[in-house]
Each structure stands twice: as C-alpha cells, then as structure tokens.
Backbone as JSON Lines, residues from 0, in Angstrom:
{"i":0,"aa":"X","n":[96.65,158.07,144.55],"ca":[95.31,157.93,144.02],"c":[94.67,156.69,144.65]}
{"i":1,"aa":"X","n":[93.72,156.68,145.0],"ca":[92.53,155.55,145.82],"c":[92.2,154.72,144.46]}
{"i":2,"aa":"X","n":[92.0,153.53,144.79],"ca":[91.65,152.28,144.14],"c":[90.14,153.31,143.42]}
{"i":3,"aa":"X","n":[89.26,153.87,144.38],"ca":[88.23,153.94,143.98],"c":[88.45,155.02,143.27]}
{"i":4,"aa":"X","n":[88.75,156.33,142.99],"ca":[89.48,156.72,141.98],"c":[89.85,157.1,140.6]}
{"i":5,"aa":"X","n":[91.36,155.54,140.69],"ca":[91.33,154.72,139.53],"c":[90.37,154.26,138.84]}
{"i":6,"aa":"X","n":[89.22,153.79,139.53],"ca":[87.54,152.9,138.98],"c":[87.07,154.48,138.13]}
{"i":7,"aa":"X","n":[87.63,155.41,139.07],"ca":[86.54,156.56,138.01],"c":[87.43,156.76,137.19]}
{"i":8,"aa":"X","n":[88.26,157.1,137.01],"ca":[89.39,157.67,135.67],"c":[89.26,156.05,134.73]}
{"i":9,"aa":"X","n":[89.19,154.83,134.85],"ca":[88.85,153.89,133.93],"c":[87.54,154.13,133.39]}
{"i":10,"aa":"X","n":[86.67,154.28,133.82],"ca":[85.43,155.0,133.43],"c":[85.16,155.53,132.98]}
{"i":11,"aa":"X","n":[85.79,156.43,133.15],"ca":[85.62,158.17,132.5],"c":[86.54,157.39,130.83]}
{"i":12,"aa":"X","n":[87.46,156.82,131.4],"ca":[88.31,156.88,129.9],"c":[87.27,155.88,129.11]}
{"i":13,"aa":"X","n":[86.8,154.82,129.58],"ca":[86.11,153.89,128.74],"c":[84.65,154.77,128.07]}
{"i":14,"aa":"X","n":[84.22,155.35,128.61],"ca":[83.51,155.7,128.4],"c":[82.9,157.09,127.49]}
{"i":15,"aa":"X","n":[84.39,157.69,127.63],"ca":[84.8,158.88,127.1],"c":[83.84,160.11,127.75]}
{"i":16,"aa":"X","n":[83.65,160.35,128.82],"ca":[83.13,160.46,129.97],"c":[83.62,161.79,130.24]}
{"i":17,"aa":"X","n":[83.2,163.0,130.92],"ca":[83.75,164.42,131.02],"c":[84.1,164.35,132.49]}
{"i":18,"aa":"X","n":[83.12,163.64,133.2],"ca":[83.1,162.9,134.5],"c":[82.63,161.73,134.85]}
{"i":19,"aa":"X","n":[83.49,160.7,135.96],"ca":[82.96,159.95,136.92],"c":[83.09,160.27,138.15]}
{"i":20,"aa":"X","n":[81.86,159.91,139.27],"ca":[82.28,159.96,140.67],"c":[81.74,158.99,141.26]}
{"i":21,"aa":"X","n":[81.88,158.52,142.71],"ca":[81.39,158.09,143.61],"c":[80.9,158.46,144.96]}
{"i":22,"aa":"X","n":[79.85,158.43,145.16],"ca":[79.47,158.87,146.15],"c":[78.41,157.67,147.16]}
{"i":23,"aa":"X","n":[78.99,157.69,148.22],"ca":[78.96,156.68,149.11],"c":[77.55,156.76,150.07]}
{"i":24,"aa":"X","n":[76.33,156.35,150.24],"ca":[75.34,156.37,150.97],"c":[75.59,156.34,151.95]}
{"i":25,"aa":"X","n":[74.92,157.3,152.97],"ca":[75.12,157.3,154.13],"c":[73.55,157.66,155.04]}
{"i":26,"aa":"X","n":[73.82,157.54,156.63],"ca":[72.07,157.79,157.09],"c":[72.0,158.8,156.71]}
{"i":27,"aa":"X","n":[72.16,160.01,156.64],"ca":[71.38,161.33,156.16],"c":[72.01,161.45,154.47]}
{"i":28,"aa":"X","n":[72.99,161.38,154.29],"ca":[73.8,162.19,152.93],"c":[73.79,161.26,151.92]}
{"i":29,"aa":"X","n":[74.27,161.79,150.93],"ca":[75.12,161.21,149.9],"c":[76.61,161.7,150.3]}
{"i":30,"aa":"X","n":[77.77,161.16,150.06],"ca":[78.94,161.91,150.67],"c":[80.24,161.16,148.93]}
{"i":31,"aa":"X","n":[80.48,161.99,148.67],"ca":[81.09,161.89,146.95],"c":[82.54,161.75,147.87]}
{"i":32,"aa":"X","n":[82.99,160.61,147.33],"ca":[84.37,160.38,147.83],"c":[85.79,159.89,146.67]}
{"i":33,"aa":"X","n":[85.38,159.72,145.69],"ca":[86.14,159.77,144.71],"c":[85.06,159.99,143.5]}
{"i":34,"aa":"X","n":[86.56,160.84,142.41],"ca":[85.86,161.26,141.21],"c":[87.28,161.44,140.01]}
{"i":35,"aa":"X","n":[86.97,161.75,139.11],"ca":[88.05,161.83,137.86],"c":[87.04,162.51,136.78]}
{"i":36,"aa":"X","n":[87.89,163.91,136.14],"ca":[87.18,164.76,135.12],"c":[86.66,166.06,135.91]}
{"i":37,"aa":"X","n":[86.24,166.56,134.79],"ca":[85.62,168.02,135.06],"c":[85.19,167.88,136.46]}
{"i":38,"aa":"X","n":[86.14,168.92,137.45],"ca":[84.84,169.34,138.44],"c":[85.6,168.16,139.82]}
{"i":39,"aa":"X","n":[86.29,167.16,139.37],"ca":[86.58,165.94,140.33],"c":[87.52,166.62,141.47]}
{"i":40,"aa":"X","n":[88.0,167.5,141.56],"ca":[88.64,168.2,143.12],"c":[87.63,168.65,143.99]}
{"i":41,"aa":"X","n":[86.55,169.53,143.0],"ca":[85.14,170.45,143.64],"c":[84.46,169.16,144.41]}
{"i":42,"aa":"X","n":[84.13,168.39,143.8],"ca":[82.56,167.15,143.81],"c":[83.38,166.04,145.77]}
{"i":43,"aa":"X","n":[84.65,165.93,145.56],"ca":[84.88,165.25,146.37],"c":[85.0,165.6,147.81]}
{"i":44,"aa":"X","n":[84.18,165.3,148.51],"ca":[83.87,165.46,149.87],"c":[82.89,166.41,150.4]}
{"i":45,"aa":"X","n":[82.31,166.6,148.85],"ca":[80.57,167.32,148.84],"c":[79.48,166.22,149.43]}
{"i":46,"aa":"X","n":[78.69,166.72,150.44],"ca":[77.55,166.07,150.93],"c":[76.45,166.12,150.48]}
{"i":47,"aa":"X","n":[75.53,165.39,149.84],"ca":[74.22,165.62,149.45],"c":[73.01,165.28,150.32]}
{"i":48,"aa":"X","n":[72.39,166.05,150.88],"ca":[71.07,165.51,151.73],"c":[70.64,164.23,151.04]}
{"i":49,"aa":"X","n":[70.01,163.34,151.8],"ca":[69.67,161.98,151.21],"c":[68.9,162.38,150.57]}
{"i":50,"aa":"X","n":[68.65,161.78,149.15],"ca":[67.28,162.14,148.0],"c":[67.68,162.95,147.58]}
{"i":51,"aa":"X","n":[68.13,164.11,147.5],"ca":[68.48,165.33,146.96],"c":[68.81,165.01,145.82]}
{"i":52,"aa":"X","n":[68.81,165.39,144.41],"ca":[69.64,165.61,143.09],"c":[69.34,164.31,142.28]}
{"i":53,"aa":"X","n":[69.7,164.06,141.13],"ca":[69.56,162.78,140.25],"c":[70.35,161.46,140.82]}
{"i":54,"aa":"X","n":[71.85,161.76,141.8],"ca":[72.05,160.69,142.61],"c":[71.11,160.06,143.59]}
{"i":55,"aa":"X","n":[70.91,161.16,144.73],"ca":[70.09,161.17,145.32],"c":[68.63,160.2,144.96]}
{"i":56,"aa":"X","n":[67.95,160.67,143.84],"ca":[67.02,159.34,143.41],"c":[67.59,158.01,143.16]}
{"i":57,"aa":"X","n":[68.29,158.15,142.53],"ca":[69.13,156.75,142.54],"c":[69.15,155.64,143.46]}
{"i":58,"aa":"X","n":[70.15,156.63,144.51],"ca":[70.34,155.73,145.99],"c":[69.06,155.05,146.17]}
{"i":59,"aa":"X","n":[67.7,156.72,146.64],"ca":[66.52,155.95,147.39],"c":[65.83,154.7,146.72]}
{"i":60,"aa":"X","n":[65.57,155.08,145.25],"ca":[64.91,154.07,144.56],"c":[65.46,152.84,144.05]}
{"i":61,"aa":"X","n":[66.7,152.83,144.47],"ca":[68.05,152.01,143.79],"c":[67.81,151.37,142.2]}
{"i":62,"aa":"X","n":[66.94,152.65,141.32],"ca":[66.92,152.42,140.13],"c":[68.27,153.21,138.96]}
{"i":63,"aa":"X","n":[68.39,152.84,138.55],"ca":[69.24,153.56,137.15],"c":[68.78,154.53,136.4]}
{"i":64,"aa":"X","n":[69.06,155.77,136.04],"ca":[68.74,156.35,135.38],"c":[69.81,157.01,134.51]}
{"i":65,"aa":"X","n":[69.31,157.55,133.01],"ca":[69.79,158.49,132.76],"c":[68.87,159.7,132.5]}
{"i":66,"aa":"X","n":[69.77,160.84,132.65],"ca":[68.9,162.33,132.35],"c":[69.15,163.02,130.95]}
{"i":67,"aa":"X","n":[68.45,163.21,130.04],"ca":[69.16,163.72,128.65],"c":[69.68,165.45,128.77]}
{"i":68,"aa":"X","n":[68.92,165.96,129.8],"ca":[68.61,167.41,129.74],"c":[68.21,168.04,131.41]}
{"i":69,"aa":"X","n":[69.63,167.59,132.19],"ca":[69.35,167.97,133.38],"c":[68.53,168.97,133.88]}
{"i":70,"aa":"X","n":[69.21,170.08,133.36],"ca":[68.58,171.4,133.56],"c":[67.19,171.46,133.33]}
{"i":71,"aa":"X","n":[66.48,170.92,132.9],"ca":[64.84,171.05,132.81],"c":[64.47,169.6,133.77]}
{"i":72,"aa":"X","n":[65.14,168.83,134.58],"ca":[64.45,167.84,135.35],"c":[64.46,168.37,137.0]}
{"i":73,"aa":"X","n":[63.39,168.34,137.63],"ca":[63.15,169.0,138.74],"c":[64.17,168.32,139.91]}
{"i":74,"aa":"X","n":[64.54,167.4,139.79],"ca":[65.87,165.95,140.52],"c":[66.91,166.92,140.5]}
{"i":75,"aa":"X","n":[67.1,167.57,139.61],"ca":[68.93,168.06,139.58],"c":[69.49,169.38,140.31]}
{"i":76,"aa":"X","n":[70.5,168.97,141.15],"ca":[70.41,170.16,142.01],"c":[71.82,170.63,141.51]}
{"i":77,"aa":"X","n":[70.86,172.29,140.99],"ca":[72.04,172.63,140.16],"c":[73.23,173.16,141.2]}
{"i":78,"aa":"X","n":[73.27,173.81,142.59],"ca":[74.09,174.2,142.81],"c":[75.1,173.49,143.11]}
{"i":79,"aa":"X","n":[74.83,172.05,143.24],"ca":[76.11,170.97,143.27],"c":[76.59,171.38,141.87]}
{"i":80,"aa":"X","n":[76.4,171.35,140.99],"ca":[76.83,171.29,139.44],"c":[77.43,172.84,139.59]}
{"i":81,"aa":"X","n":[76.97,173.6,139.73],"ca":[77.62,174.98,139.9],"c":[78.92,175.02,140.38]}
{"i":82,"aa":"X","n":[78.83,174.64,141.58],"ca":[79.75,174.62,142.83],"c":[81.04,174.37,142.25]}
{"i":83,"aa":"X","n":[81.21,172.56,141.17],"ca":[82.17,171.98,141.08],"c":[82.76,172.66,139.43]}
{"i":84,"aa":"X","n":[82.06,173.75,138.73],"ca":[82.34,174.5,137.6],"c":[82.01,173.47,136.6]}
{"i":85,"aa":"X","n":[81.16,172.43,136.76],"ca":[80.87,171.87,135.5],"c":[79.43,171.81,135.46]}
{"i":86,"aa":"X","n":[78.81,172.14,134.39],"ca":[77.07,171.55,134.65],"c":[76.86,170.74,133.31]}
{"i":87,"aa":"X","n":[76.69,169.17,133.36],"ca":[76.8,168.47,132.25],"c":[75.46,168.55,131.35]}
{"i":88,"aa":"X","n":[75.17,167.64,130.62],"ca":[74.2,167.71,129.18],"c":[73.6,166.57,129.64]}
{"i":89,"aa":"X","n":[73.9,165.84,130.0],"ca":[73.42,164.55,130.12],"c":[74.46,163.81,131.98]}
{"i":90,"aa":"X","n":[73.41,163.17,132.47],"ca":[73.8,162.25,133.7],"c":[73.37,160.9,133.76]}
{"i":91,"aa":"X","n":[74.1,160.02,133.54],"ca":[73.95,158.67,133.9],"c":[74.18,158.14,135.3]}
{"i":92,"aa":"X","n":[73.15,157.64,136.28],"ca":[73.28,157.23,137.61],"c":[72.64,155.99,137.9]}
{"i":93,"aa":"X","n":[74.05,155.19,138.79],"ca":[73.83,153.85,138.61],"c":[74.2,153.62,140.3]}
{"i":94,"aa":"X","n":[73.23,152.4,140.54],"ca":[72.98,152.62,142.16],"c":[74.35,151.26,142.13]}
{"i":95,"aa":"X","n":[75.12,150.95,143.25],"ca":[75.8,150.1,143.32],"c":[75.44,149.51,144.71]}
{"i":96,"aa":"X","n":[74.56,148.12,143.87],"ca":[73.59,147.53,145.32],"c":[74.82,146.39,146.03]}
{"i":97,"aa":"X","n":[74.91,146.33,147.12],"ca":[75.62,144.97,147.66],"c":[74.92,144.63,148.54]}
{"i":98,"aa":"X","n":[74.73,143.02,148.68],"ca":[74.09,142.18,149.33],"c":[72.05,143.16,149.19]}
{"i":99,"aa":"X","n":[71.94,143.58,148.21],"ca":[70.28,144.27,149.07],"c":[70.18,145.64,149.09]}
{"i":100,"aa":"X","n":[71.21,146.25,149.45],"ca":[71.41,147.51,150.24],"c":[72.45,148.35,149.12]}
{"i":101,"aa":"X","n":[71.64,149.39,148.75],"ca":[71.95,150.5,148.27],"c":[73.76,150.99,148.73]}
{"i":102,"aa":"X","n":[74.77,151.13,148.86],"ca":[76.0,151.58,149.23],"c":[76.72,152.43,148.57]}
{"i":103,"aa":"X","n":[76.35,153.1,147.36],"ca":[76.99,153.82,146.51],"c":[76.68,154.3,145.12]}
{"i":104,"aa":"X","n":[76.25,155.4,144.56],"ca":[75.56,155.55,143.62],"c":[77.33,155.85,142.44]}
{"i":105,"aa":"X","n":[77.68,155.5,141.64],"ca":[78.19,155.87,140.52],"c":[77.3,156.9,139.57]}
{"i":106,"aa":"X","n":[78.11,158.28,138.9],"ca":[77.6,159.17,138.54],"c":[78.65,159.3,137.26]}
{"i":107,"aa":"X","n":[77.87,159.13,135.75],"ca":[78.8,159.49,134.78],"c":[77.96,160.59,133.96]}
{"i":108,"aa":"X","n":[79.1,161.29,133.83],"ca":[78.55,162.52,133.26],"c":[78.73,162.92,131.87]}
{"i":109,"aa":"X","n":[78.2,163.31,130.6],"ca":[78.56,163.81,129.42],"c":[79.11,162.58,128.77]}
{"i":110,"aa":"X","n":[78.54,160.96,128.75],"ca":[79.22,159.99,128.35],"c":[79.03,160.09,126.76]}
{"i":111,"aa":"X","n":[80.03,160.15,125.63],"ca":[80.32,159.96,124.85],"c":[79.89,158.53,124.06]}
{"i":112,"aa":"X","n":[80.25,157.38,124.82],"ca":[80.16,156.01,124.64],"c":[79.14,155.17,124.63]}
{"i":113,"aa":"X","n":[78.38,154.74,123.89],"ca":[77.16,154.03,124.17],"c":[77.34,152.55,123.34]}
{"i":114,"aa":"X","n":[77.85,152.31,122.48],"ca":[77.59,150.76,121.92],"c":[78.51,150.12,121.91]}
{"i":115,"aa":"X","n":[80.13,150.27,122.25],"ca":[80.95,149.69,121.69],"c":[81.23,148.77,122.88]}
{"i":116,"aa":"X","n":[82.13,148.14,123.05],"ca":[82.45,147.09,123.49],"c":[82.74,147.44,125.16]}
{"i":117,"aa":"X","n":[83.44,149.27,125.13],"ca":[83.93,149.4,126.31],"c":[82.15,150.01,127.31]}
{"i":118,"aa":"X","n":[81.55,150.56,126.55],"ca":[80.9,150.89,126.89],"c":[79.22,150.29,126.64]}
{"i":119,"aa":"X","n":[79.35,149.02,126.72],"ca":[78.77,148.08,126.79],"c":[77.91,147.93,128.44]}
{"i":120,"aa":"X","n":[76.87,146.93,128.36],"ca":[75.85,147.01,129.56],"c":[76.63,145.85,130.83]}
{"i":121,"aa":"X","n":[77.14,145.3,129.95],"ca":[78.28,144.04,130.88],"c":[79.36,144.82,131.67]}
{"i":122,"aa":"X","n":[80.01,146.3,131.21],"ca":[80.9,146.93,131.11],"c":[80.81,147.4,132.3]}
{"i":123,"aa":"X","n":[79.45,148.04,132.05],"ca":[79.03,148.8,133.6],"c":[78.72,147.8,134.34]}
{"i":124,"aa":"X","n":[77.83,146.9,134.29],"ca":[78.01,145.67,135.64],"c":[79.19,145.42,136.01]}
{"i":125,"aa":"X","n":[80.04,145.41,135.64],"ca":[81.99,144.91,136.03],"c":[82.23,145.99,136.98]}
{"i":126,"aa":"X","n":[81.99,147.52,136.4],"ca":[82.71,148.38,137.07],"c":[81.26,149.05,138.89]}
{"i":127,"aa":"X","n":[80.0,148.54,137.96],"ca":[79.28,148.38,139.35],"c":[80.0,147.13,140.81]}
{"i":128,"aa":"X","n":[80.1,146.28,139.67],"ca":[80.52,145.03,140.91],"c":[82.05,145.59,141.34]}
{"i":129,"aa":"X","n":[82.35,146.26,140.64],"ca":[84.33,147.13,140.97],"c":[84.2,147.87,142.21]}
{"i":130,"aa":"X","n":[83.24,148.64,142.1],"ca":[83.27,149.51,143.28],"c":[82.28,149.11,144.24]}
{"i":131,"aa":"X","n":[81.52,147.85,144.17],"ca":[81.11,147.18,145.18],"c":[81.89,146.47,145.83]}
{"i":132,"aa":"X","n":[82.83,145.74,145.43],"ca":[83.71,145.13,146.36],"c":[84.89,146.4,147.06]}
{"i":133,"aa":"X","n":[85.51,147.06,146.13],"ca":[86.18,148.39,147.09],"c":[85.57,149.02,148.33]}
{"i":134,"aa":"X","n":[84.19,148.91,148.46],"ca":[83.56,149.47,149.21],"c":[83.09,148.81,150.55]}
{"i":135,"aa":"X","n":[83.18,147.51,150.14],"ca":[82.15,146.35,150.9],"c":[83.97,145.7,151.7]}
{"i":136,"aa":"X","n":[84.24,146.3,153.1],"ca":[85.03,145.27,153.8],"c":[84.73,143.62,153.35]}
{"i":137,"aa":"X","n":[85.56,143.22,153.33],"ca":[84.85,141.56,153.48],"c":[86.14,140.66,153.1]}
{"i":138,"aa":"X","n":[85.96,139.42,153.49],"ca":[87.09,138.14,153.11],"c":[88.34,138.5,152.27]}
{"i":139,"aa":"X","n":[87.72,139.09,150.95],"ca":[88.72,138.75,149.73],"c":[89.68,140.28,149.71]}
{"i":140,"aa":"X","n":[89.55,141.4,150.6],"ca":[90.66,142.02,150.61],"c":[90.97,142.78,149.75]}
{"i":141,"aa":"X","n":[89.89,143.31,148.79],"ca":[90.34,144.12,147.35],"c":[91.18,145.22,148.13]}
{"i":142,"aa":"X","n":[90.25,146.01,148.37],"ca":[90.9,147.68,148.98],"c":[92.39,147.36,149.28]}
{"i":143,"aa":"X","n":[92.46,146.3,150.47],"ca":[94.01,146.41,150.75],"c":[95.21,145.99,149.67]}
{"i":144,"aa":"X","n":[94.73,144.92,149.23],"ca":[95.57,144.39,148.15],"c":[96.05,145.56,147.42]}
{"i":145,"aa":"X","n":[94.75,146.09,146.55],"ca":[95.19,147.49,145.56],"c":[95.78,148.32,146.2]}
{"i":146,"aa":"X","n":[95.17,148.8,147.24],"ca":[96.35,150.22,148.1],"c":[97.58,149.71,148.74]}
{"i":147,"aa":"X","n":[98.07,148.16,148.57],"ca":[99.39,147.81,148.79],"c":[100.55,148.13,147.28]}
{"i":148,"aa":"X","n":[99.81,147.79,146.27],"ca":[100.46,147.97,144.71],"c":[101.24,149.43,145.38]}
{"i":149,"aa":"X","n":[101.96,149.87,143.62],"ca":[102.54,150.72,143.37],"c":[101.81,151.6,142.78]}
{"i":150,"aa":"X","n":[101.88,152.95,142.85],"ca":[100.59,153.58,142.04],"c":[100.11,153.43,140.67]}
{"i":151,"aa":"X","n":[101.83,153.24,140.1],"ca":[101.48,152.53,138.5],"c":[100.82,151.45,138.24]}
{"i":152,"aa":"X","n":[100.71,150.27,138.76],"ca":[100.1,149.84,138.98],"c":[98.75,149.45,139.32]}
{"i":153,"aa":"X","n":[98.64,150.15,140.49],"ca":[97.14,150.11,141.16],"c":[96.55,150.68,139.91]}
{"i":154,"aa":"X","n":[96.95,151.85,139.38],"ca":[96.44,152.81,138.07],"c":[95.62,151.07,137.25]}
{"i":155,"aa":"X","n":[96.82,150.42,137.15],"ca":[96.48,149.5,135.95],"c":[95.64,148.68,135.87]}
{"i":156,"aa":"X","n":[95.67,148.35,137.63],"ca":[94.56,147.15,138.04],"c":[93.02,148.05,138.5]}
C-alpha cells in the first residue's frame, strides 16, 4: 500500500467516509492515483479532462467545495461515478495547494463526520498538508522514509 493510500484509508476511517481519493493535477487531466472505499480499485488510474467533474472545479478554482446532491449539480460527471460502481450523496473536494500551485485535489465522499474532533477543520488541514508533502519531492524525504517502513507500520504512520 502507498503512503498516499494509507492518507486515504485514515480519512476515510476518520471521517467515516464511504470514500477517499487522490487525484494528482496534471497539464491536461486530473489523474486519481490513490484511493480507499467504495469504488477505490475502479477510480485509480482514471483520468479526468482538466475541469471536468466537482474535482475538476476544485483543481481550476483551487476552492473547496462541498456538493449535498451531486446528481442535480451540472459539475458532476456521472460516468466517472458510474464507472467505479459507486455514485455518492454528497462530495467533499479539497484542493491541496503547495507553494501557490494547485497539485492535487482530495475527494471525500458520503462523509459521515462533521464536528468531532477527528473530523474537525484542523483535521483536514493536517491531512491536506499530508498529502502535500507525499507529493511535493523536496529536502525532508516523507515519500521515501514511509515507503522504507514496514507495511504495518507505514499503515500507522
């Protein structure tokens, strides 16, 4: 299991979550490279035209959203949701900015969790700045460190 991953299955669990994914900005796509929950085998290594779908806004506008009622918002492209056999009730999408620049939209789906401690607004900044550094090469070495652990482990960290 990938560090980044682990970030979604902590997610998904904190959050009580049906799904998390990640999907990584790119010049044309969105490109979903890790996920955990409903649908997380389907969703990973699905491409999204840039803009396309409720991620898709995300990235471009690098605003946050949530959707209460996908299916009636003109953003949601159902045949991604088709594709992966899940179509959720609700989508939470959170842009994961580093240095400026848009690099990764986080996508939680059917979240259960809204006030408590795990699922708190600090909660998601931690796990935004989580998969900003997994993502972002640089000095301090997360990626390698974690994909050196043991999987039990890495799971933990």
């Amino acid at each position: 299991m990938s560090a980044l991953t682990s970030a979604c299955a902590l997610a998904r669990a904190c959050y009580g979550a049906a799904a998390v994914s990640v999907a990584v900005v790119e010049e044309d796509a969105l490109h979903y490279v890790a996920a955990d929950g409903a649908g997380a085998d389907s969703i990973v290594g699905t491409r999204l035209a840039a803009g396309r779908g409720i991620a898709g806004f995300a990235a471009a506008t690098g605003q946050s959203l949530t959707v209460r009622d996908p299916s009636s918002d003109p953003r949601f492209a159902r045949d991604v949701g088709a594709s992966t056999g899940y179509l959720p009730s609700t989508i939470q999408c959170v842009p994961v900015d580093v240095h400026g620049e848009v690099v990764a939209v986080i996508s939680i789906l059917d979240r259960a969790t809204s006030d408590d401690r795990a699922g708190s607004p600090v909660a998601l900044e931690r796990l935004v700045e989580l998969v900003g550094a997994l993502l972002t090469p640089g000095d301090d070495g997360v990626t390698a460190r974690l994909d050196r652990l043991e999987p039990g482990d890495r799971a933990a960290a």
